[in-house]
Each structure stands twice: as structure tokens, then as C-alpha cells.
C-alpha positions in Angstrom: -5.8 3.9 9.4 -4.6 6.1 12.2 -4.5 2.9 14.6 -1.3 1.5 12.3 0.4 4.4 12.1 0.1 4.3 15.9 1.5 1.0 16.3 4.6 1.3 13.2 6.3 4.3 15.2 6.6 2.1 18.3 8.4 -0.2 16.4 10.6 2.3 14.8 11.8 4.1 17.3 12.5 1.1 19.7 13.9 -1.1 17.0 15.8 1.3 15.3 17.5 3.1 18.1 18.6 -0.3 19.7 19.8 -1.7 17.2 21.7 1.1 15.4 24.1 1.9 18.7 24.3 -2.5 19.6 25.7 -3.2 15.7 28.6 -1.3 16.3 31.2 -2.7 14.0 34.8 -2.8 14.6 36.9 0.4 14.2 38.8 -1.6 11.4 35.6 -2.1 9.9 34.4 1.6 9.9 36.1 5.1 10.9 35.7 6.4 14.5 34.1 8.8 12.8 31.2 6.6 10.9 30.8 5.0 14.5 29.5 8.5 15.9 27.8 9.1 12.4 26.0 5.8 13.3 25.3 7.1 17.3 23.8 9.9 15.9 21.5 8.2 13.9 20.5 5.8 16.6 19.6 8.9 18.7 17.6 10.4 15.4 16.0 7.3 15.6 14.7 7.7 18.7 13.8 11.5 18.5 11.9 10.4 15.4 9.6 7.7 17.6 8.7 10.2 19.9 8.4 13.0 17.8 6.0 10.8 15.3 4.0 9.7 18.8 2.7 14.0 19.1 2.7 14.5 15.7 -0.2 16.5 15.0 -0.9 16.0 11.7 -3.1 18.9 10.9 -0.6 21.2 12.4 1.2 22.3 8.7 4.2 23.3 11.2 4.5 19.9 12.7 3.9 18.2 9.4 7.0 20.4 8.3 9.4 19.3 11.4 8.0 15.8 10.6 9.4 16.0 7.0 12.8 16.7 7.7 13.0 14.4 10.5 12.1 11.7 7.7 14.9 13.6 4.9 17.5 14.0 8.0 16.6 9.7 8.7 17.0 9.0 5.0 20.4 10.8 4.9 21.4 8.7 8.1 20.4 5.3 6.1 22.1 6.5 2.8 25.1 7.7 4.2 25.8 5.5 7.0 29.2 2.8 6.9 28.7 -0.5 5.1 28.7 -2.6 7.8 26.2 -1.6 9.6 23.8 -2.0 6.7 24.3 -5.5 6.8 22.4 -6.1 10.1 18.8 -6.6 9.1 17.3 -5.3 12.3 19.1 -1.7 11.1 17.8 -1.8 7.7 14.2 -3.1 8.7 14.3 0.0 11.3 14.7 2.6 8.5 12.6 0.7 6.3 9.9 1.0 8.4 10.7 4.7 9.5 11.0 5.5 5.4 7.4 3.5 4.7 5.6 5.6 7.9 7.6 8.7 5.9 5.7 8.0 2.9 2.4 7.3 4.3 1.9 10.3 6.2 3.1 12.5 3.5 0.7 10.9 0.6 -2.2 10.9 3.3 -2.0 14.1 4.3 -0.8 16.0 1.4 -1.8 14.2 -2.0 -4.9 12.3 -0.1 -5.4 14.7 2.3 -8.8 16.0 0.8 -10.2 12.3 -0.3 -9.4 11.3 3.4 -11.4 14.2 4.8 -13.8 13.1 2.8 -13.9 9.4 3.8 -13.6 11.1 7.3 -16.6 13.1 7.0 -18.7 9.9 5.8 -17.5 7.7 8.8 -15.7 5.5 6.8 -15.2 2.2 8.8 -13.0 0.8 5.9 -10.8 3.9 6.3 -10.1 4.1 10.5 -9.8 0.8 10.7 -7.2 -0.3 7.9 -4.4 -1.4 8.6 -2.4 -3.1 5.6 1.1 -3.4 7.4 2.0 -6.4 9.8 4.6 -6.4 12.5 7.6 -7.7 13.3 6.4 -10.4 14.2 3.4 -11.3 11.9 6.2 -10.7 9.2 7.0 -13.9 10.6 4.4 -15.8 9.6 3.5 -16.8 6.1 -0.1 -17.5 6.4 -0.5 -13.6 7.8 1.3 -12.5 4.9 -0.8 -14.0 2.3 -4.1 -13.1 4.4 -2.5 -9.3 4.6 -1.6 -9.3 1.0 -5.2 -10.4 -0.1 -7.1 -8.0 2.0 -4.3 -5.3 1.7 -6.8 -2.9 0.8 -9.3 -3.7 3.5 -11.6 -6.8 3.9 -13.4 -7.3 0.4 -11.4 -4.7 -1.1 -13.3 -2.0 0.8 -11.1 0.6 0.5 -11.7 0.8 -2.9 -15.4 0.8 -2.8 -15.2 3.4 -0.4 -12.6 5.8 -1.8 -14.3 5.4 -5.6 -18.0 6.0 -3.7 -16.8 9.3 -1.8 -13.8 10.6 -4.3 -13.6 8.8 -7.5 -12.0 6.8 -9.6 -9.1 8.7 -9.9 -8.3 9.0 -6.3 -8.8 5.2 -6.1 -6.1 4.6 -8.6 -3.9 6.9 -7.3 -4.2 5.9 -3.5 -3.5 2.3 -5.0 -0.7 3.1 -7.5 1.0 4.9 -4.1 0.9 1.9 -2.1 1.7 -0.7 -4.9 5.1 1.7 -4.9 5.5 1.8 -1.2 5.0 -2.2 -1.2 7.6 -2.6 -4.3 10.1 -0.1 -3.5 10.1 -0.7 0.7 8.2 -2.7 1.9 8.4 -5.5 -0.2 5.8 -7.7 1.7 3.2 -8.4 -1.5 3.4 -8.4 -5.0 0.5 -6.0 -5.1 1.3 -4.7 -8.3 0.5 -8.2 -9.9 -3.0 -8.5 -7.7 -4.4 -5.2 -8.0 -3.9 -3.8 -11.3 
């Protein structure tokens, strides 16, 4: 689990940053004004990717920073001029930024005891998980479908695992979260329709 959330910042902060200050529109397009909104976001962009690389997520004064860095990137996205939500590089950025968001505050607030628990067992399932491709693999249809099928770990271990050391309960609740992070962001599977 912690090797993807690894991987998704690099993408974010490279992505996002670089493509946020080279989609400049035109002036006539946007206010000079909604051009440095946009430059400040790029930068926020960037701060984010590096700031997400030290996080130390058992520091609750990190995880605190971390949160309004993910609230001052979500008022960037929401607030930024038209145009530049049309490039899909911009909108993937923040995507991605807003789905890493949402991860680490489920796992380490509502989750946070379950995954110390799966910690504690040496959970395989858990380290190595991993249900979000890249850029790249996006690409790819026959990845996607693999992904979307084994979203929850090969076999469907996560669940085995999480109902084994936490309970049904926490199973359906770690699901229900990512079925909404997969419908409302992500939009990579239908996981909704294969899981519940």
C-alpha cells in the first residue's frame, strides 16, 4: 500500500506543476489575474509533491499540514479559469492529487486502527496493494480490466484479510470508500457494479 502512494505523488507533482504553468491560455481567454491564480497553483502543485514525498504520516502535525495542502489544491482546481480546465493533463493532475488526498486521510484516520492491525499481522495483501495504474498503464485496456478485477488485491485478498484481522464492518467500509473514490475521481472501474 505504501509503495503506491510512493509512486502517485511523483506523478502529481511533476505532472501537475508542468502542466498547470505550459496551458497558459490567452489573456483574452482569462484575466491577468486568473493567469497568476493558475501560477500559483502550478507552484502548490509542486510544494504538494514534495511535501507528500516527507510526509510522515504518524506525525498528527504533518498529517494536519498535509490536509490543508490537499483543501488549499482543491480550492486551486475549483476556483481556477475555464480554460485551463479543459487541458486533460491539468485536470488528471488534480485528480490524482484529490484521489492521494482521500487515501491518506481514510487510511490514516477512519482505517487507521484496522491498518495497524493488518500491519501488526504482516499483512502481504496490505504492503503490497496497489489498486491505481499510471499514466501510462491508463493507457492500456487490458491493464485496466486486470486492475479493475484484482482492485482489491489478487483473489480479492484484501478482503479476506481485513474481514480475518478487523471485521466485516471494516471490510465494507474500506470497500464502500474506494467504490466512491473510483466513482467520484478516479473513474477507472465500475467497482460499484463488481463488488457489492
Amino acid at each position: 500500500m505504501r509503495n503506491f502512494l510512493s509512486l502517485v505523488l511523483i506523478g502529481v507533482a511533476i505532472i501537475g506543476g508542468a502542466h498547470v504553468a505550459s496551458a497558459l491560455p490567452t489573456t483574452k481567454e482569462c484575466a491577468l489575474q486568473d493567469i497568476y491564480f493558475a501560477m500559483s497553483c502550478a507552484n502548490q502543485m509542486r510544494e504538494f509533491g514534495s511535501k507528500v514525498s516527507q510526509l510522515d504520516a504518524n506525525d498528527q502535525g504533518e498529517l494536519k499540514e498535509f490536509k490543508k495542502s490537499c483543501n488549499s489544491l482543491d480550492n486551486c482546481f475549483k476556483n481556477m479559469c475555464k480554460p485551463f480546465l479543459q487541458h486533460e493533463d491539468i485536470t488528471t493532475a488534480f485528480s490524482t492529487a484529490k484521489t492521494y488526498c482521500e487515501v491518506i486521510d481514510y487510511v490514516h484516520g477512519d482505517f487507521k486502527e484496522c491498518g495497524d492491525k493488518l500491519d501488526e499481522a504482516k499483512s502481504t495483501c496490505f504492503d503490497d496493494w496497489d489498486p491505481f495504474l499510471d499514466e501510462d498503464d491508463l493507457k492500456d485496456k487490458k491493464k485496466i480490466e486486470e486492475n479493475c478485477k484484482n482492485f482489491f488485491g489478487k483473489d480479492q485478498c484484501m478482503k479476506k484479510e481485513i474481514t480475518a484481522q478487523c471485521g466485516q464492518k471494516d471490510w465494507e467500509s474500506f470497500r464502500d470508500h474506494f467504490i466512491k473514490i473510483d466513482e467520484d475521481i478516479m473513474k477507472q472501474c465500475n467497482l460499484k457494479k463488481m463488488f457489492t
